[in-house]
ROTINU-416712 format. One record per residue (C-alpha): x, y, z; residue number from 1. Coordinates in Angstrom, 2 decimals, always signed. Layout:
BEGIN
(zase (X, Y, Z), NUM)
...
END
This chain:
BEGIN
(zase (+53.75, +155.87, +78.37), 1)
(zase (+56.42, +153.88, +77.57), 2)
(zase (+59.95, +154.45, +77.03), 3)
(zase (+62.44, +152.84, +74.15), 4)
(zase (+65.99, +152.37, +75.61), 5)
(zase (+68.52, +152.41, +72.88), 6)
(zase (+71.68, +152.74, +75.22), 7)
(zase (+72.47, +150.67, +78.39), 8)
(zase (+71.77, +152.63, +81.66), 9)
(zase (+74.74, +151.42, +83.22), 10)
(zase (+77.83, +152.21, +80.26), 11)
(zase (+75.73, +154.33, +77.71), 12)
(zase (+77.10, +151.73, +74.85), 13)
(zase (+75.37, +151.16, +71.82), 14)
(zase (+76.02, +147.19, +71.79), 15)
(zase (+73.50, +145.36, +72.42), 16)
(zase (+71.61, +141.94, +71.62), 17)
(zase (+68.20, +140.72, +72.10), 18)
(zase (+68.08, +138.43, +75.32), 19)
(zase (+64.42, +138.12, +75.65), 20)
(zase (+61.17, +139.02, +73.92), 21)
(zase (+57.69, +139.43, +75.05), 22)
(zase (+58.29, +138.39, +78.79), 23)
(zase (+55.11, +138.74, +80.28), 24)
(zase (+54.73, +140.07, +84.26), 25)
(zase (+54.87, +136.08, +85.28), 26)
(zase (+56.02, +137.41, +88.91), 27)
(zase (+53.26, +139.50, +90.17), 28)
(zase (+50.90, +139.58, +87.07), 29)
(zase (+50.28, +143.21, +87.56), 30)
(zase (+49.79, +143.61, +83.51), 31)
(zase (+49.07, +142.00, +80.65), 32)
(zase (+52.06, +143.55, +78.81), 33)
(zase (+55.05, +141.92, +77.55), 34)
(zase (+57.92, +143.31, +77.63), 35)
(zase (+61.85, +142.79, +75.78), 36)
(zase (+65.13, +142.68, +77.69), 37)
(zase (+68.40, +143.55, +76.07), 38)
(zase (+71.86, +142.65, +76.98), 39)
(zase (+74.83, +144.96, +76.63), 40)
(zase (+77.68, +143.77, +74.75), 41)
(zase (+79.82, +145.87, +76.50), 42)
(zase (+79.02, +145.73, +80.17), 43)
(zase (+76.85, +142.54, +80.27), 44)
(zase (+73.78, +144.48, +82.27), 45)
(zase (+70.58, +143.53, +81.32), 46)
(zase (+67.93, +146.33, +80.63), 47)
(zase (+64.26, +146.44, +79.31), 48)
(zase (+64.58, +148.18, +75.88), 49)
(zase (+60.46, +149.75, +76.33), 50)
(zase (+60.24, +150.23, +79.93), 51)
(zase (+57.84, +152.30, +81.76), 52)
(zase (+58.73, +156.09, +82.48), 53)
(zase (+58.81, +157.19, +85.94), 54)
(zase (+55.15, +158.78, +85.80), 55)
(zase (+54.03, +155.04, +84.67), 56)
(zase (+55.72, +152.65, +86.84), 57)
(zase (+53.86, +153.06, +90.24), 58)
(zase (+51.02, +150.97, +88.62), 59)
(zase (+53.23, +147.84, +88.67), 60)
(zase (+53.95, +147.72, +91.97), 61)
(zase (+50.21, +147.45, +93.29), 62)
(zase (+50.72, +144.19, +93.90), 63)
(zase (+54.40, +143.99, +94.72), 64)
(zase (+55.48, +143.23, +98.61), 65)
(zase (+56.78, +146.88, +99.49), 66)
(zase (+56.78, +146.08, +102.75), 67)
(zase (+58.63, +142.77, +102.61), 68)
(zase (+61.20, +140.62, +101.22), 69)
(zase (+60.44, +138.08, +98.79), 70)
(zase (+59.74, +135.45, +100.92), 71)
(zase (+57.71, +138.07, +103.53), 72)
(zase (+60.21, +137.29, +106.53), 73)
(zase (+64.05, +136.74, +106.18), 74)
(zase (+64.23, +132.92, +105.95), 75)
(zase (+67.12, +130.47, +105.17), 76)
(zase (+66.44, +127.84, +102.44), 77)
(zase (+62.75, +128.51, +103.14), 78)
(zase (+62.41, +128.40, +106.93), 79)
(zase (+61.11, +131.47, +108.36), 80)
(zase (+63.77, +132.88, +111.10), 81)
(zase (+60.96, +135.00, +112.57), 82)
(zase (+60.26, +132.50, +114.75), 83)
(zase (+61.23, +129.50, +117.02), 84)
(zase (+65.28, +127.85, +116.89), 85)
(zase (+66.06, +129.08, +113.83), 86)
(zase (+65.19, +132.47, +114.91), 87)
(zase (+67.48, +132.37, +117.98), 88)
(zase (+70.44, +130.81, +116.64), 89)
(zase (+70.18, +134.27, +114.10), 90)
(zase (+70.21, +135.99, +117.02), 91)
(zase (+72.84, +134.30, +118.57), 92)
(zase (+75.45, +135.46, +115.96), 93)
(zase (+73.87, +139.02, +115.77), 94)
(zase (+74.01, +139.57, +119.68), 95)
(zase (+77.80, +138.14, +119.52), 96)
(zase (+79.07, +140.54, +116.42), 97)
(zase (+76.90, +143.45, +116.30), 98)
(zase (+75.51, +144.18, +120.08), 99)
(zase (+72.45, +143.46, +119.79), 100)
(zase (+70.20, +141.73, +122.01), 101)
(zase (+68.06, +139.75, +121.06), 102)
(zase (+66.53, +136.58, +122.20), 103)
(zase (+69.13, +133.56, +121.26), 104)
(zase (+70.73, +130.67, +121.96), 105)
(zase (+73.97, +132.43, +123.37), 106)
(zase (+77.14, +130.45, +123.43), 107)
(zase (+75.40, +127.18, +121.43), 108)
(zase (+74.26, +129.53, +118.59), 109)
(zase (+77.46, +131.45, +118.60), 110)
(zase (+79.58, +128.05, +118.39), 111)
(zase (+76.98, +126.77, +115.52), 112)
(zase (+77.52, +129.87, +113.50), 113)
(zase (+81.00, +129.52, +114.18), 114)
(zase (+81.28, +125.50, +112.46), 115)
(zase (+79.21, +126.54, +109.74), 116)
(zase (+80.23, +129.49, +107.64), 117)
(zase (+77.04, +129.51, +105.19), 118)
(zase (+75.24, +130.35, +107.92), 119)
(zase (+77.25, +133.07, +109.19), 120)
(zase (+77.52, +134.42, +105.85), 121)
(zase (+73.70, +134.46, +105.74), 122)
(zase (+73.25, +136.53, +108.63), 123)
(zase (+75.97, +138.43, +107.67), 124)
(zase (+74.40, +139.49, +104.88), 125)
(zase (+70.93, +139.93, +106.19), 126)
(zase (+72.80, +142.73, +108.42), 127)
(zase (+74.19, +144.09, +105.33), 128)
(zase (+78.23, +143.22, +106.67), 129)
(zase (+77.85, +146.29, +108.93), 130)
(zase (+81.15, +147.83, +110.26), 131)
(zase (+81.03, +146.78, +114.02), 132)
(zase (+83.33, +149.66, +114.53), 133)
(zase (+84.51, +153.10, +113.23), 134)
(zase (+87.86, +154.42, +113.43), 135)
(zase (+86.57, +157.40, +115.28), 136)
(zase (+84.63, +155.67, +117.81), 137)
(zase (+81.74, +157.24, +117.70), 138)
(zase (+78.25, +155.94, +116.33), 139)
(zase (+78.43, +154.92, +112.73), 140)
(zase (+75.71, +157.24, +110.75), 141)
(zase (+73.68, +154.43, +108.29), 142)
(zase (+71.19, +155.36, +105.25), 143)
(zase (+69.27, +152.71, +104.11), 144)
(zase (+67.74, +153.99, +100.55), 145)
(zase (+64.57, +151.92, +100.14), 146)
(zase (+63.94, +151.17, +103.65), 147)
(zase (+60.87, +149.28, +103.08), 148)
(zase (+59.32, +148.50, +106.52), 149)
(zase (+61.99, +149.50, +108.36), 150)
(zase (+63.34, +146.23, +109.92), 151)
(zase (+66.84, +146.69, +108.88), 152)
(zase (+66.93, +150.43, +110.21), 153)
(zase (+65.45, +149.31, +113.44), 154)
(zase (+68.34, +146.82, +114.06), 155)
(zase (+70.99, +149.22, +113.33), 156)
(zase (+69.15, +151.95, +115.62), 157)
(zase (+69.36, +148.71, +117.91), 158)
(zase (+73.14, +148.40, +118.26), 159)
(zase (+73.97, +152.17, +118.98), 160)
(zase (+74.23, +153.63, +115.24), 161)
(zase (+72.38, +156.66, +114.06), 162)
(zase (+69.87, +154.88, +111.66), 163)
(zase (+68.02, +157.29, +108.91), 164)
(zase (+66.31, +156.04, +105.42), 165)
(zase (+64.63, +157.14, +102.68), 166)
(zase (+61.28, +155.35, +101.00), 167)
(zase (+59.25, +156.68, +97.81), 168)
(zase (+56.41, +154.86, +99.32), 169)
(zase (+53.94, +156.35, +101.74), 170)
(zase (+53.06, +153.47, +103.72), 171)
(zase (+56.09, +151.99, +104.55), 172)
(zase (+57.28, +155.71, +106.00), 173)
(zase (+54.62, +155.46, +107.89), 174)
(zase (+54.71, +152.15, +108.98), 175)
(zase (+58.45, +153.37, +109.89), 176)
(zase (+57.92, +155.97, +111.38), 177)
(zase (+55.89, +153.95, +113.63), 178)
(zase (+59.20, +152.31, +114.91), 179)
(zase (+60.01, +155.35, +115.79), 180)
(zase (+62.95, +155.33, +113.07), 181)
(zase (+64.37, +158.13, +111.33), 182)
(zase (+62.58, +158.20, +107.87), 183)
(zase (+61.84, +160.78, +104.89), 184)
(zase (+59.67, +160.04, +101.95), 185)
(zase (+61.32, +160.49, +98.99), 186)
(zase (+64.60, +159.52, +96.08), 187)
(zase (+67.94, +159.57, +96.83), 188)
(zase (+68.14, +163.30, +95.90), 189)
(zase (+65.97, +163.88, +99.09), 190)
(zase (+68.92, +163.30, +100.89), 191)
(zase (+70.90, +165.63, +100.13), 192)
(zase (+68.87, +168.54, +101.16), 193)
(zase (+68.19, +166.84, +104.44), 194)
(zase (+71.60, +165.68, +105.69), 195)
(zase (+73.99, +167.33, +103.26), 196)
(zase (+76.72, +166.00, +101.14), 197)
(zase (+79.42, +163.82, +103.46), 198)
(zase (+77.43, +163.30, +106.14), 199)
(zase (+77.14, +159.27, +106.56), 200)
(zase (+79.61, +156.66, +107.40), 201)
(zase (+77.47, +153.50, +105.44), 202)
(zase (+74.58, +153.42, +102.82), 203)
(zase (+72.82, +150.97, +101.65), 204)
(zase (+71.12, +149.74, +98.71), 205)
(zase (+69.59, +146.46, +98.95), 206)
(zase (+67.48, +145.19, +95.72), 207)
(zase (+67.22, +149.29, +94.97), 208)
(zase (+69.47, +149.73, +91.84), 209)
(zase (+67.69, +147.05, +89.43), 210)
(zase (+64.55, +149.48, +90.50), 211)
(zase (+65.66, +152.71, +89.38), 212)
(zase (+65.21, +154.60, +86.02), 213)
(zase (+68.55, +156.04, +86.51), 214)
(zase (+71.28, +153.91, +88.45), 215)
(zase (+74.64, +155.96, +87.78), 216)
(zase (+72.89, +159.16, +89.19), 217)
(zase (+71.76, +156.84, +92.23), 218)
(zase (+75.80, +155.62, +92.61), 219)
(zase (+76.77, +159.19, +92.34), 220)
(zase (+74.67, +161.26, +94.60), 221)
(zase (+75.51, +158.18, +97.56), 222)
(zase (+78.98, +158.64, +96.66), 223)
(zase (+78.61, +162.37, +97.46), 224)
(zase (+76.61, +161.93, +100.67), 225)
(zase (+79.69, +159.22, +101.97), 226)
(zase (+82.30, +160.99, +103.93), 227)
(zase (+85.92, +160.21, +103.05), 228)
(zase (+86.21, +156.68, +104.24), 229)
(zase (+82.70, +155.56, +104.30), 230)
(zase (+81.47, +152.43, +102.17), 231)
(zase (+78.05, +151.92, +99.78), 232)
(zase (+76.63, +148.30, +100.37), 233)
(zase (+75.02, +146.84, +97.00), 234)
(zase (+72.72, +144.62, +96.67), 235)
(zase (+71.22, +143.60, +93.33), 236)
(zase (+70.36, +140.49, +90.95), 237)
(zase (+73.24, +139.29, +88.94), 238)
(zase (+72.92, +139.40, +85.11), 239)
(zase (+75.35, +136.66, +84.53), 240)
(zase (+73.17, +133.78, +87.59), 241)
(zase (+73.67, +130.51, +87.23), 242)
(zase (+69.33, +130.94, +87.78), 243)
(zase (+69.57, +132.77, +84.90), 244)
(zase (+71.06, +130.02, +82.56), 245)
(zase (+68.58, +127.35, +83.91), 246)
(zase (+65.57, +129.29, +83.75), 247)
(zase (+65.98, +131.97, +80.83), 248)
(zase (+63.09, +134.41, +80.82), 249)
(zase (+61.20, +132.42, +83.58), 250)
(zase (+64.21, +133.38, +86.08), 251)
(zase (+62.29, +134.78, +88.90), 252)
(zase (+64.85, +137.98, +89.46), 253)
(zase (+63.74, +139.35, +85.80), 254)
(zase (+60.87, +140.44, +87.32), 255)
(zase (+59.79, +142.63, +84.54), 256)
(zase (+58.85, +145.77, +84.39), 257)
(zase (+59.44, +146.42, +88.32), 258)
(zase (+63.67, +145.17, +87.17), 259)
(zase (+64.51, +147.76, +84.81), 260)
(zase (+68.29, +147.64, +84.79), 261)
(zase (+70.19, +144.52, +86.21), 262)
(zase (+73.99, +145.90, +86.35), 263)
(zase (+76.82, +143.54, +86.19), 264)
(zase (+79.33, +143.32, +88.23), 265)
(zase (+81.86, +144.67, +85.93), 266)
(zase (+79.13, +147.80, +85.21), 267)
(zase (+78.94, +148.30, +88.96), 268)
(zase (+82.33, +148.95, +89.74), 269)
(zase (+83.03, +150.92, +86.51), 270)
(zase (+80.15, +153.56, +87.34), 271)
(zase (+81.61, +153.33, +91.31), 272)
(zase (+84.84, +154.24, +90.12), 273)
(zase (+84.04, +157.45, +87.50), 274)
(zase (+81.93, +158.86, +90.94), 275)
(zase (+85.25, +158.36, +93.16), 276)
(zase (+84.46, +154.94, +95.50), 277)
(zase (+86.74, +152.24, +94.74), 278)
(zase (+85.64, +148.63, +95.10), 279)
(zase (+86.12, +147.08, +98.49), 280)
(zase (+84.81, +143.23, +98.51), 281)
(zase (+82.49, +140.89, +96.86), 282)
(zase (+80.65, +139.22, +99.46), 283)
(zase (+79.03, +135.62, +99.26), 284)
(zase (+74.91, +135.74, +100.76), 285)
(zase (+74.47, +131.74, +100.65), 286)
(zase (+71.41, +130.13, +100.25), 287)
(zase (+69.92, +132.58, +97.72), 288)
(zase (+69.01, +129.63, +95.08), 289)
(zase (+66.82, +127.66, +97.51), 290)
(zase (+64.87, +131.05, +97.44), 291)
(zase (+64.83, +131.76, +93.46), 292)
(zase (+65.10, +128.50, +91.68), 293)
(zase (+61.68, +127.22, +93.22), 294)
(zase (+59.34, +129.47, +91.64), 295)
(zase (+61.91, +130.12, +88.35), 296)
(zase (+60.88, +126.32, +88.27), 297)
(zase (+57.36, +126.26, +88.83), 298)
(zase (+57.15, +129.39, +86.51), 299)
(zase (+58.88, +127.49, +83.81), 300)
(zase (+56.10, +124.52, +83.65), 301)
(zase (+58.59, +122.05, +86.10), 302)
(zase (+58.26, +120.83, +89.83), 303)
(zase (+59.50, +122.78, +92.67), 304)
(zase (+61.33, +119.78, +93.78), 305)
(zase (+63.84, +120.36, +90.62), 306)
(zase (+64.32, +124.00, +91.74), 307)
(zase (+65.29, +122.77, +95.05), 308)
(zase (+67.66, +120.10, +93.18), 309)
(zase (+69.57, +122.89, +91.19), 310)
(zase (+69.41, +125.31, +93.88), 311)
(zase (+71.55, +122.47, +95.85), 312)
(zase (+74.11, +122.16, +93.25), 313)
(zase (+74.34, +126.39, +92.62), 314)
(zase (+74.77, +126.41, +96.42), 315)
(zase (+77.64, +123.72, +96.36), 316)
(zase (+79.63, +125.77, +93.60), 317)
(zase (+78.97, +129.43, +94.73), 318)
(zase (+81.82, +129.50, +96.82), 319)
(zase (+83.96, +128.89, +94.03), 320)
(zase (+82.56, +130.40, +90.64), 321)
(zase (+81.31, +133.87, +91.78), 322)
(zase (+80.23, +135.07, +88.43), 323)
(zase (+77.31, +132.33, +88.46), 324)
(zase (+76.40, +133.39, +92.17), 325)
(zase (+72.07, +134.67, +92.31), 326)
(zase (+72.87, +137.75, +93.52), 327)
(zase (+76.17, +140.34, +93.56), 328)
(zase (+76.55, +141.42, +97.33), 329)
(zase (+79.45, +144.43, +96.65), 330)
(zase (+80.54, +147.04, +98.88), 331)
(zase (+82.57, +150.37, +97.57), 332)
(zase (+84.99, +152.35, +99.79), 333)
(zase (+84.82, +156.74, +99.40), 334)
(zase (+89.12, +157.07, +99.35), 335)
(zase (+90.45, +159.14, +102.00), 336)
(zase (+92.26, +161.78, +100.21), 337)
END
């Protein structure tokens, strides 16, 4: 059954404008439905206004990649980094800031992430801009919420931290659990009942919140499981992309009905702050066009080749018009009072 949304998720306000009308599921054509999206006047998230209710939306997701990311390996503009050079020279910066170690290029890949920042923003982000450190010393404790198969637990289990997550979906537990890795089936509530209120040092939500029926209860219980000091890492679609002008309701992070609230910037850091975390940084993943604009193209009745030629141009003015950027990469900070 569906639901009608008369109030955005994010700010509760009543303002609101038509964006887009009968979007059909042109991502993973899981339904015939079509479906509207909304924009909020006063917080600028965008939210389906008759969305699926949480007894209804597992049927969208039977062909969605659970157990992957959108391009089924981590890649940079397109080329896989799960194998080969490109691979290593990941590794090279990973084993150098983090501790890991992994196969790499040493010194050579070190020095080349060194002369060329987008990359080592890239693989910054891909280990979610992980503390290296705590003030205590000891091993920072990380929740990933979503965990999906597990890869990004398994690298923090790598470098020494305490690495536990929660998934919803029974397979990639399982598949998790066959990393030996730390995992519980279940929401974000789970968690609370498991580890208790301030137990971890970093949690993480990467492409969760645009997923959820209810992101300020999300926001709040992680802000209650942070101990004083600790930091939540969002990830999430951005409602104002530059993707999002070209492409309109073929933009490939719409992804309705799976996308049922995409917050704003402004949204995220108003709900942050009434649950106590104040904003920390806005961090810059490059290279995100190259991975959107293609099929936002295709899906729009144009070449890939002019997604590639936008997603060139987005990339050259991320650095310096943030609102525009693909995706909002935030991270909020639990006060020490």
């Amino acid at each position: 059954m569906l639901e009608t949304i008369l109030r955005c998720p994010m700010c509760s306000s009543e303002a609101q404008h038509s964006r887009f009308d009968a979007v059909p599921d042109f991502v993973f054509h899981a339904t015939d439905e079509h479906w509207s999206v909304n924009q909020c006047e006063t917080c600028e998230s965008l939210f389906l206004v008759n969305r699926p209710g949480v007894d209804e939306i597992g049927r969208y997701y039977e062909r969605y990649y659970t157990h992957e990311n959108e391009t089924g390996t981590p890649s940079i503009s397109g080329i896989s980094v799960q194998s080969g050079i490109a691979k290593k020279l990941a590794n090279s910066w990973r084993n150098h800031k983090y501790g890991s170690k992994r196969p790499s290029l040493n010194g050579l890949g070190v020095a080349a992430a060194l002369a060329i920042p987008p990359l080592r923003g890239w693989i910054d982000a891909e280990c979610r801009h992980l503390p290296t450190k705590t003030p205590s010393g000891k091993p920072l404790r990380v929740l990933d919420v979503g965990h999906g198969d597990g890869r990004f637990l398994k690298f923090v289990k790598e470098i020494g931290y305490e690495a536990s997550g929660l998934e919803i979906d029974p397979k990639a537990v399982e598949q998790a659990r066959a990393e030996q890795l730390d995992v519980h089936q279940g929401d974000i509530d789970a968690a609370t009942s498991i580890w208790g209120d301030g137990y971890f040092d970093y949690i993480t939500l990467s492409h969760v919140i645009e997923h959820v029926h209810d992101p300020r209860h999300v926001i709040g219980t992680a802000s209650r499981l942070l101990k004083p000091g600790g930091k939540l890492w969002i990830e999430c679609p951005n409602p104002n992309a530059q993707g999002l002008a070209y492409y309109g309701a073929r933009w490939r992070d719409l992804d309705p009905p799976r996308h049922l609230c995409i917050p704003s910037f402004k949204a995220l850091r108003m709900v942050a702050k009434e649950h106590g975390l104040n904003f920390d940084e806005q961090h810059r993943r490059p290279f995100v066009p190259f991975e959107v604009y293609p099929f936002s193209a295709t899906a729009s009745g144009h070449s890939a080749k002019s997604g590639y030629a936008k997603a060139a141009w987005a990339e050259l003015i991320g650095p310096i018009r943030p609102r525009r950027r693909e995706w909002l990469t935030l991270t909020f900070i639990k006060p020490i009072r």
